[in-house]
C-alpha positions in Angstrom: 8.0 -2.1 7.3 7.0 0.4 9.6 2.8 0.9 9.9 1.6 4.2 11.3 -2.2 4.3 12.5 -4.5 7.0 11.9 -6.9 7.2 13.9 -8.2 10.2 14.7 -9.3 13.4 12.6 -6.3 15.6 12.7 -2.8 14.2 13.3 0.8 15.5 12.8 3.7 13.5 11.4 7.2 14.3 11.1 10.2 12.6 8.9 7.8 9.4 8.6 8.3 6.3 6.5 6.2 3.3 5.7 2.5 2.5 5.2 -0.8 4.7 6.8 -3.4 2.9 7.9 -6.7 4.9 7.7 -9.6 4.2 10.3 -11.5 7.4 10.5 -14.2 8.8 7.4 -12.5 11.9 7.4 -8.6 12.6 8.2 -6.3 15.8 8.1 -2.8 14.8 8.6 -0.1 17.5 8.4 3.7 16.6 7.5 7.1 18.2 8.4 10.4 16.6 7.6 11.4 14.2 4.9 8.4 11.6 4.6 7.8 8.4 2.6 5.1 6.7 2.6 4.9 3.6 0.9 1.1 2.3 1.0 -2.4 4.0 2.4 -4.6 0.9 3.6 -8.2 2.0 3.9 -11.8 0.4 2.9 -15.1 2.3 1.8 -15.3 5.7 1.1 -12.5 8.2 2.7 -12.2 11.8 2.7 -8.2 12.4 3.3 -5.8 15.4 3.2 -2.2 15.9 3.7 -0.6 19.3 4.1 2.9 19.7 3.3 4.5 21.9 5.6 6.9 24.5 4.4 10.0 23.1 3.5 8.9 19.8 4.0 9.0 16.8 1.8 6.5 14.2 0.9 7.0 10.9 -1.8 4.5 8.7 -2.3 4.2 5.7 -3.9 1.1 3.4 -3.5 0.0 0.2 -4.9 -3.9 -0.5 -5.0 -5.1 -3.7 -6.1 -7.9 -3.4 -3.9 -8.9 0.2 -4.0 -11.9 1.7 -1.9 -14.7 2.2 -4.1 -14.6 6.1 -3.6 -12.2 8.5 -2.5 -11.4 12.3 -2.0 -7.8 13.2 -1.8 -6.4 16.6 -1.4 -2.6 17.7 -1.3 -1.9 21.0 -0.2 1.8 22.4 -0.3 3.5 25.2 1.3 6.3 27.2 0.6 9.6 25.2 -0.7 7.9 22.0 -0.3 8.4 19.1 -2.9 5.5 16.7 -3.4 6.3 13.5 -5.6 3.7 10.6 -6.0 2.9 7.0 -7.9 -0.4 5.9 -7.9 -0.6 2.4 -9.1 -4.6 1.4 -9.1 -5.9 -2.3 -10.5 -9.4 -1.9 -10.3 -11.3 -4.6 -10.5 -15.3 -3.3 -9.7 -15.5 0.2 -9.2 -13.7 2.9 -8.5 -14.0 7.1 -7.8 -11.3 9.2 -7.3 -11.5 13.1 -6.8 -8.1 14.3 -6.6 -7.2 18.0 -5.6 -3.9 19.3 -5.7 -3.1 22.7 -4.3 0.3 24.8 -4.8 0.1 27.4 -2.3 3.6 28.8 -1.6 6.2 30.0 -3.8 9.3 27.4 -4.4 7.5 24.4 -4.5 7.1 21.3 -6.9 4.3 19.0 -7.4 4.6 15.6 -9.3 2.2 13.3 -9.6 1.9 9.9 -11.9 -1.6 7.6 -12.1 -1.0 4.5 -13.7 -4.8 2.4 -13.8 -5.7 -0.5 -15.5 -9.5 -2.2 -15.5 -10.5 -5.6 -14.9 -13.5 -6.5 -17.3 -17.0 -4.9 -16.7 -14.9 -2.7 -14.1 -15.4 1.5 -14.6 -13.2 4.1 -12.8 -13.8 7.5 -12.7 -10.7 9.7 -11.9 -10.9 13.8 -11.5 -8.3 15.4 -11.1 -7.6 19.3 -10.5 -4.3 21.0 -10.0 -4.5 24.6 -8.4 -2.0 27.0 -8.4 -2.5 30.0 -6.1 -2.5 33.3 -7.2 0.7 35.7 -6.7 2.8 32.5 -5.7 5.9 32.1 -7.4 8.8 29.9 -8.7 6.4 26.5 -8.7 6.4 23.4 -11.0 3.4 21.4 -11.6 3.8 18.3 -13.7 0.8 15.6 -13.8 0.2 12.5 -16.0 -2.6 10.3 -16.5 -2.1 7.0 -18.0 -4.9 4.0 -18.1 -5.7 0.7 -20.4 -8.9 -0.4 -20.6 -11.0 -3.0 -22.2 -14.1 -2.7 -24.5 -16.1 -4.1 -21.3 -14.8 -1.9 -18.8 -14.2 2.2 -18.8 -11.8 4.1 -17.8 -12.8 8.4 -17.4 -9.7 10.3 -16.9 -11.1 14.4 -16.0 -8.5 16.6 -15.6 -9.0 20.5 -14.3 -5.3 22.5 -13.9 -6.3 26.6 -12.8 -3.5 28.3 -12.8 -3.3 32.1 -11.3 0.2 32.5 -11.6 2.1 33.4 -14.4 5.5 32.2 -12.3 4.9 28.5 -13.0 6.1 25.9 -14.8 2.6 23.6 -15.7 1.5 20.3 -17.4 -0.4 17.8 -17.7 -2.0 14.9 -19.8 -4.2 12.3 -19.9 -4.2 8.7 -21.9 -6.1 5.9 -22.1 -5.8 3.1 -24.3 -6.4 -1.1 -25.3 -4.1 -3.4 -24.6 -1.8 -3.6 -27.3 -2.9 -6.5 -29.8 0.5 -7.1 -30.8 2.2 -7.4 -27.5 -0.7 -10.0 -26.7 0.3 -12.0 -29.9 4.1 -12.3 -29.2 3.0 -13.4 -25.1 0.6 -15.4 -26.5 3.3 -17.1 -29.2 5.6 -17.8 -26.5 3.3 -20.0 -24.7 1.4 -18.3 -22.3 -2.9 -18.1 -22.7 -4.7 -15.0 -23.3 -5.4 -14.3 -19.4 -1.9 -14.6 -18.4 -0.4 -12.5 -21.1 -2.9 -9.8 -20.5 -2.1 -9.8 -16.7 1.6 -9.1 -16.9 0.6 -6.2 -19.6 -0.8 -4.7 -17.0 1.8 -5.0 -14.1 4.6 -4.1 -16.0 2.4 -1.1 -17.7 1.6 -0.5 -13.7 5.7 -1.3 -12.4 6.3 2.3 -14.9 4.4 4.1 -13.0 6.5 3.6 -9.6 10.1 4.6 -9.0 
């Protein structure tokens, strides 16, 4: 699988597929094309944004079982660009995430899924704001938030969608729940002990949010 480095501030891709690597604090990548990117390694905090050209594409899905503790991520999309992306996030310590999502053109579509689950005594903290720009047209914003927790650990889920368009088609939502006692019972029935069966509740609940 292809790896593309990023190390330098501002960098420009076109029709890229595989996984970013991330070296620098702080980086700006613009994106023409078709891309598909299918992992972002990175460590500490990081500070990244991705414009989406106009009439580009962008799908993301990523996978974090090691997340960096914090993280500010901002999507900003042009005129008929489509934006689609999976977060899958195990977090096992602790985990921010500041997520801005910006519509900025007419013609465009934004679709985004975060699927979390918490180890125990881990919290994460996930804020998200959608933006839709005034006098833009013919958009579609669709976001959902889905976590399970544990009563040791915490999952925050703060969604923000400001909309100043009355040509868009928005929504979002936001849940957070246990794992399900009775699904634990029949794993647990069928042989396997309480860790195990609560570790494949949580990949398959994380599998749905990927393609």
């Amino acid at each position: 699988m292809n790896r593309i480095l990023i190390d330098e501030y501002e960098k420009k891709l076109i029709g890229i597929k595989g996984i970013i690597e991330i070296t620098q604090e702080d980086s700006h990548i613009h994106l023409d094309g078709n891309n598909q990117i299918l992992g972002i390694i990175m460590n500490e905090f990081r500070k990244l944004t991705f414009d989406i050209e106009s009439d580009a594409n962008l799908k993301m899905n990523v996978f974090w079982d090691t997340p960096p503790k914090e993280l500010d991520l901002s999507i900003n999309i042009q005129n008929n660009a489509k934006f689609q992306s999976h977060f899958n996030i195990a977090v096992k310590n602790d985990f921010h995430f500041n997520y801005q999502n910006n519509l900025l053109g007419n013609d465009s579509i934004s679709k985004t899924t975060i699927h979390v689950v918490t180890e125990e005594n881990a919290t994460c903290k996930i804020r998200t704001t959608g933006y839709i720009k005034k006098d833009t047209t013919n958009n579609e914003f669709l976001e959902e938030l889905k976590g399970i927790t544990s009563n040791i650990s915490s999952i925050t889920f703060l969604p923000d969608l400001i909309v100043d368009s009355d040509s868009v088609v928005a929504n979002h939502n936001a849940s957070i729940k246990y794992i399900d006692e009775e699904e634990l019972f029949y794993l647990k029935s069928k042989g396997l002990d309480e860790k195990k069966a609560k570790k494949l509740i949580k990949t398959g609940f994380l599998r749905q949010g990927g393609e």
